[in-house]
C-alpha positions in Angstrom: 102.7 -49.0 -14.1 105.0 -48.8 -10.6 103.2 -48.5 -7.8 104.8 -44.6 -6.7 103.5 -43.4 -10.6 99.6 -45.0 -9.5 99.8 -43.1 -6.2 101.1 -40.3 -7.8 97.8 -40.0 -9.7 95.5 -40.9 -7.1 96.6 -37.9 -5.3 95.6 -35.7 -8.5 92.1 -37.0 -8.5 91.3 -36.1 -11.8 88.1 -37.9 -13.7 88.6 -41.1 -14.5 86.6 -40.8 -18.2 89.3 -38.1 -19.6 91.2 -38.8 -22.0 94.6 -37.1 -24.4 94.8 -33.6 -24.1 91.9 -33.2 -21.8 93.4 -35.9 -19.2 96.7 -33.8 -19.5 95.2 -30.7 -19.1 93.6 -32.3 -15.9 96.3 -33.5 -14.6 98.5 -30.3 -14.8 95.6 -28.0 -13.2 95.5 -30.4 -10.5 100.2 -30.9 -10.3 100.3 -27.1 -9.8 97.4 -26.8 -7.0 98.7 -29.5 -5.0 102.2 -30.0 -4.7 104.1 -26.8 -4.4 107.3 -25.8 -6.0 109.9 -25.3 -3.5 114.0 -24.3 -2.5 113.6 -25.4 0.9 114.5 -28.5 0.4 118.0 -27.1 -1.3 118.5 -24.7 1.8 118.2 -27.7 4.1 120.8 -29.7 2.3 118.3 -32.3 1.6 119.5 -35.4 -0.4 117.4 -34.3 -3.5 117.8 -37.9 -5.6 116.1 -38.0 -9.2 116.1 -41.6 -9.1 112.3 -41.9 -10.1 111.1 -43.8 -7.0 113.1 -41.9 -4.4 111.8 -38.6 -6.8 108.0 -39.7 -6.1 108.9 -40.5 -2.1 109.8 -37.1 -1.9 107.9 -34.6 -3.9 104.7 -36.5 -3.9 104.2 -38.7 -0.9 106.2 -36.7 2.0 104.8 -33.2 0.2 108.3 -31.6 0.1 107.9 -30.1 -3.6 110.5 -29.2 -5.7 111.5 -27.1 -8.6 111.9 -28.0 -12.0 114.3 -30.7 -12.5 112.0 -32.4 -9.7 108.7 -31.6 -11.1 108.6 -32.2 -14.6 110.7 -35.7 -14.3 107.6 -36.4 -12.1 105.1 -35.4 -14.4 106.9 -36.9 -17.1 107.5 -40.3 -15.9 103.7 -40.2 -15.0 103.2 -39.1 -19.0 104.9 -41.6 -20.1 103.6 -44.4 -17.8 100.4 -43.3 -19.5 101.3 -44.0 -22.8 101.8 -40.7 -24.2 105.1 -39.7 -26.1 107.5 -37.2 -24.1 110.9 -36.4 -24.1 113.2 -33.9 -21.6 113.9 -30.8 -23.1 116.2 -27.9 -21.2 115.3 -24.0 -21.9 117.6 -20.7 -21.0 115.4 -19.1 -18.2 115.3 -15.2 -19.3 114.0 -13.3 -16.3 117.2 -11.6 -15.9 117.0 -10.3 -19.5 120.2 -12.1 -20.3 120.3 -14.0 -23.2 123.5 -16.0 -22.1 122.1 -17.9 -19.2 122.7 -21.3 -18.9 120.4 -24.1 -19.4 118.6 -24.8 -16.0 114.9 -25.1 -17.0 113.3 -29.1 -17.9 110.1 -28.8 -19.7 108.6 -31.9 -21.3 107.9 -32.0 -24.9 104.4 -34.0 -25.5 103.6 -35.0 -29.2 99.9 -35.9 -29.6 97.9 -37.0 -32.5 100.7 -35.2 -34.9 101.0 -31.9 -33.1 103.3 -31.1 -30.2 103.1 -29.1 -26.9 105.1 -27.6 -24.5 104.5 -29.2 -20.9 105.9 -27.3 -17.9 104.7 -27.7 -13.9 107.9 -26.0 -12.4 108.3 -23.0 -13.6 106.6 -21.7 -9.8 104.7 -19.1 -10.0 104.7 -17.9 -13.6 104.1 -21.3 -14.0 101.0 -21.1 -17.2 98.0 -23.1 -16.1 97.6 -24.9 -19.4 100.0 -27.0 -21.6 101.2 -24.6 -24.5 100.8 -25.9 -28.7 104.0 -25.7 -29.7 103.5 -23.0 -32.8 103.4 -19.6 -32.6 100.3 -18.3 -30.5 98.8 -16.4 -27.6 96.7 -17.4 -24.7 94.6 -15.6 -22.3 95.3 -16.2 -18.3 93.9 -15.4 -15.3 97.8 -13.5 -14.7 98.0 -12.2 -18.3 98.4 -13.4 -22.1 101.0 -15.7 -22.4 102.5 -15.9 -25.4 105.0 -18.4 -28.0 106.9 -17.2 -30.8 108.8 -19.5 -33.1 112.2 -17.4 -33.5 114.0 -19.6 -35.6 114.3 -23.3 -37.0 112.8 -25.6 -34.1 113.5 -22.3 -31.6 110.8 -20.6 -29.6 110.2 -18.0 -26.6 107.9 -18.0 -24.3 106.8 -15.1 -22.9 104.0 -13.0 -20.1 102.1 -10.4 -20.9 100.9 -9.8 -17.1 97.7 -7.7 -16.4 98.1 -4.1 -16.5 102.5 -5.0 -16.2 105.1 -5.3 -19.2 105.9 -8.1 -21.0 108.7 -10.8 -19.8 109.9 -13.6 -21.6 110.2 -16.7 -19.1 112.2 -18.7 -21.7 113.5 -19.4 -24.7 114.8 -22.9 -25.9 115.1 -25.2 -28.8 114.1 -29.1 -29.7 117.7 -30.2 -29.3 118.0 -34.1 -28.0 118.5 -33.7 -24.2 119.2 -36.9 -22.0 118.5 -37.1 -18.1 122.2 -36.8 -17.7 121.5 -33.7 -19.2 119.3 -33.0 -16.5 121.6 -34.2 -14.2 123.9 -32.0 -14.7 121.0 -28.9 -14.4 120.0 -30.3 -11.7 123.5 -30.5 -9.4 124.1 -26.7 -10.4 120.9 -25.5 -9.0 120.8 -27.3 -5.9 124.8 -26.9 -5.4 126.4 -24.2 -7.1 127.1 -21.1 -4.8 125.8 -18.7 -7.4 122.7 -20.5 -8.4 119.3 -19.1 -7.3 117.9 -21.6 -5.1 121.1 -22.1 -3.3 120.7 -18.3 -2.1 117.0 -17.6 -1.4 113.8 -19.2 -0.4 110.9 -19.9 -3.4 108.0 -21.3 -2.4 104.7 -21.0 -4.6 100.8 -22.9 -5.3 99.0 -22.0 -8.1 94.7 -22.7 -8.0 92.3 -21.4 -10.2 92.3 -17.4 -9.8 94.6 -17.6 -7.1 99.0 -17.6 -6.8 100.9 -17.5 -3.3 104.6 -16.8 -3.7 107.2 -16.9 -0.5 110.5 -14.9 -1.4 113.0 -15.0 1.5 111.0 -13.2 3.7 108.5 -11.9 2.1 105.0 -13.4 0.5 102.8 -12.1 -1.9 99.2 -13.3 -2.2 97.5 -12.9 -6.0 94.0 -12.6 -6.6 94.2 -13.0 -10.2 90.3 -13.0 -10.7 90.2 -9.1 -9.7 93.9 -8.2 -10.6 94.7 -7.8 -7.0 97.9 -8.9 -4.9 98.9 -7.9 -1.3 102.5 -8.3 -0.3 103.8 -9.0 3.6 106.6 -9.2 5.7 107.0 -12.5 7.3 108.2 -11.5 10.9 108.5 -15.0 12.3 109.2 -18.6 12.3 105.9 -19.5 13.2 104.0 -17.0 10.5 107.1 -18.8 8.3 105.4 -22.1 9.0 101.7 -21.4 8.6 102.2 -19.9 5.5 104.9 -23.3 4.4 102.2 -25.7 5.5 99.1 -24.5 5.6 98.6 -22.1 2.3 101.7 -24.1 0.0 101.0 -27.2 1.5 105.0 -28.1 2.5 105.4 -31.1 4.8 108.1 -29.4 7.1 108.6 -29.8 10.9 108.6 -26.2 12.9 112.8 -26.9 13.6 112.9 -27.2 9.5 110.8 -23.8 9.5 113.4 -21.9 11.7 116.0 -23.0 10.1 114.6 -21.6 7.1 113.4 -18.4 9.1 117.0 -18.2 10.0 118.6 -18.3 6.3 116.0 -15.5 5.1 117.1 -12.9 7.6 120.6 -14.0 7.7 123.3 -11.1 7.0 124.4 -10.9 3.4 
């Protein structure tokens, strides 16, 4: 196992006696907690490599997150230096309602023991707390019943029924072969394309147990999921900006990163 994968796992600190599933399972709870997912990096013009060791250097040992083409290669290299059997795929994000969206999601396929599962830790902060089965079912949340529907041969949705809210679907997608040029590709449109979302606005977001913080542009929204609660704010500073970065989504930035960031968010569209 290289070195960056071990530390990688360290970091999760999940019991050593777990096993399949329930190792997974671990190790997903723990992925979301503790390394955020995160545009900043794309704002800054950061060098945002996928090269797995310069990957790991970034999201995992300077804490700069990531979204999903950065995330899930992470926690699929660390799958697969396990043992287990995973493969990239790429889903059609839906949030829009638009059916004809492009294919800018990576989710990792895990089969196990015969059955197969849905594996996603980028999705921010929609982002289920659980791998998924890959058949049709629902499953109760903290947030709200998520739910997969096969639609089709080897095609499925996945949607969110939140809490007392209507239902969205996240994604939909299909078991096509996909390749990490494939996510390459995905990859250099959301971090360069002038249209694409991260390009144009700040998402940060941690998910714990009951618990979601989400950063958009300039404003953040903290979810008590346990009592269906959430409390939105203005952020009014840089140095709110930063607190909020480093100290509640746990984003390694220096306070000159931060105003720049502060900057973009109330720059004049």
């Amino acid at each position: 196992m290289e070195q960056y994968v071990q530390d990688y796992l360290n970091q999760l600190n999940v019991a050593p006696q777990l096993q399949g599933l329930a190792l997974i399972s671990a190790l997903h709870k723990a992925h979301i907690a503790t390394f955020p997912f995160n545009s900043a990096n794309v704002i800054l013009k950061e060098n945002l490599s996928l090269e797995p060791e310069a990957l790991f250097d970034r999201v995992v040992t300077n804490r700069r997150g990531g979204y999903c083409f950065e995330h899930n290669k992470v926690f699929y290299l660390a799958l697969k230096a396990l043992g287990f059997t995973v493969r990239p795929l790429i889903t059609r994000v839906l949030l829009d309602g638009n059916e004809q969206n492009g294919r800018l999601h990576r989710v990792t396929l895990l089969e196990y023991q015969g059955k197969q599962y849905i594996v996603d830790v980028g999705f921010g902060v929609l982002n289920p707390r659980f791998i998924v089965p890959l058949k049709t079912t629902t499953i109760d949340a903290p947030n709200g019943r998520y739910s997969l529907e096969q639609t089709g041969d080897q095609a499925y949705r996945l949607a969110l029924a939140p809490n007392n809210d209507q239902p969205i679907t996240l994604y939909r997608f299909d078991l096509s072969e996909f390749t990490e040029m494939d996510c390459n590709i995905g990859h250099f449109y959301s971090s360069q394309h002038e249209n694409a979302a991260f390009v144009n606005n700040l998402v940060v977001s941690r998910i714990m147990d009951n618990e979601r913080i989400l950063i958009r542009n300039n404003q953040v929204t903290f979810f008590d999921d346990a009592h269906n609660q959430q409390e939105v704010f203005t952020i009014t500073s840089a140095k709110q900006l930063h607190s909020l970065l480093t100290e509640q989504c746990l984003v390694e930035l220096t306070f000159a990163q931060t105003q720049t960031l502060f900057e973009f968010i109330n720059r004049e569209t």
